[in-house]
C-alpha positions in Angstrom: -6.6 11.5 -36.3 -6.8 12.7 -32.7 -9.1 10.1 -31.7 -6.2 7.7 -32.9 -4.0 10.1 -31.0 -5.6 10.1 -27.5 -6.1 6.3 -27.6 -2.5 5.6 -28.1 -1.2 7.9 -25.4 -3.4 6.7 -23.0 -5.4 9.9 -22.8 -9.0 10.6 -22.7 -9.9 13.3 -25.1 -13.1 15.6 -24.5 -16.0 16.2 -27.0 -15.3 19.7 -27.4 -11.4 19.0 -28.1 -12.1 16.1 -30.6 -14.7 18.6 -32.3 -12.3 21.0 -32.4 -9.1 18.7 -33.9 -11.7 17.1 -36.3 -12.5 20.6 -37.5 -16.2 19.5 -37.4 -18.0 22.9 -38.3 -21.1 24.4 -36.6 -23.9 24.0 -36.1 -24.3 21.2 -34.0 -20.6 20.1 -34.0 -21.1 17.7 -30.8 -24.5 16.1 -31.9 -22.4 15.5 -35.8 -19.1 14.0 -33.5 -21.8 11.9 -31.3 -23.5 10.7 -34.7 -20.2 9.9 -35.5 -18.9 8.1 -31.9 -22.4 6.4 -32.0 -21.7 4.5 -35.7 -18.4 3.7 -34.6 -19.4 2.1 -31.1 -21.2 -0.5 -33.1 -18.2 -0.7 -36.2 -16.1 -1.7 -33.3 -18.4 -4.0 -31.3 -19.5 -5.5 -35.0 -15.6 -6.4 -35.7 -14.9 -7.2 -32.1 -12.5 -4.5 -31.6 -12.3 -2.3 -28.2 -14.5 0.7 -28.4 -12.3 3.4 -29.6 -15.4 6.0 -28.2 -14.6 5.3 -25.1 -11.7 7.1 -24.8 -14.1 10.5 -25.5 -15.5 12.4 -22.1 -17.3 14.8 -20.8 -15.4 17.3 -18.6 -18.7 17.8 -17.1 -19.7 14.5 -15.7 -16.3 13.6 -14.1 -14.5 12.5 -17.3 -16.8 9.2 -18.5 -18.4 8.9 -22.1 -22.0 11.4 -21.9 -25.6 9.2 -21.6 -25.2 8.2 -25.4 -22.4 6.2 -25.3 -23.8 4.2 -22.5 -27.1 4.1 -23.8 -25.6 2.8 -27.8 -23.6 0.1 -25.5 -27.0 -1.2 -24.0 -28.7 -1.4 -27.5 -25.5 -3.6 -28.8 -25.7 -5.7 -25.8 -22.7 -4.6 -23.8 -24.1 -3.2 -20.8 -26.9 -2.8 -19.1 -26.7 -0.6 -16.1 -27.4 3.7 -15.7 -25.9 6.2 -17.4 -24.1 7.7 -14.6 -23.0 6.6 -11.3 -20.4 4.5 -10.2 -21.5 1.1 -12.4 -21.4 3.7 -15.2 -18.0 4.6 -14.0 -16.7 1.0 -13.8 -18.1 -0.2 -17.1 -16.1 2.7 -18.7 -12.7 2.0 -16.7 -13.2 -1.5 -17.7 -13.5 -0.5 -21.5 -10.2 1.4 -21.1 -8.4 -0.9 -19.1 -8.8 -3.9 -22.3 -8.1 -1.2 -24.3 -4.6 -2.3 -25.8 -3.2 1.1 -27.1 
């Protein structure tokens, strides 16, 4: 998968170009993919595995997860800051960087 993909390359991966790899059809393909992103924040936090979503922007708010992400990782209990800005910023490099690959 190219979520798969991205995270073991090292590269960030943008909703629109996961959409589009994941072949996820319209309408709505980015709310259906951010469903998805949201279930598997908490998969991953449940099983104590890095956050794979993580490694999915926005090209439009400097390349860190949309308000979502940040907003699912408060309501699991891993963060607890805004959803943009520089602690947003530094909670998301710090996801990344105990990412293993």
């Amino acid at each position: 998968m190219a979520l798969d993909s991205a995270i073991t390359s090292r590269h960030l991966i943008t909703y629109n170009d996961l959409a589009d790899a994941a072949q996820i059809p319209a309408p709505h393909r980015i709310h259906k993919l951010t469903m998805w992103l949201e279930s598997l924040i908490y998969e991953d936090h449940k099983s104590a595995k890095p956050l794979r979503a993580a490694w999915v922007v926005s090209r439009q708010r400097g390349q860190i997860p949309a308000p979502g992400f940040f907003i699912k990782c408060y309501e699991i209990g891993l963060y607890d800051g805004p959803v943009n800005g520089p602690q947003a910023a530094g909670f998301h490099q710090k996801l990344l960087a105990h990412h293993p690959g």
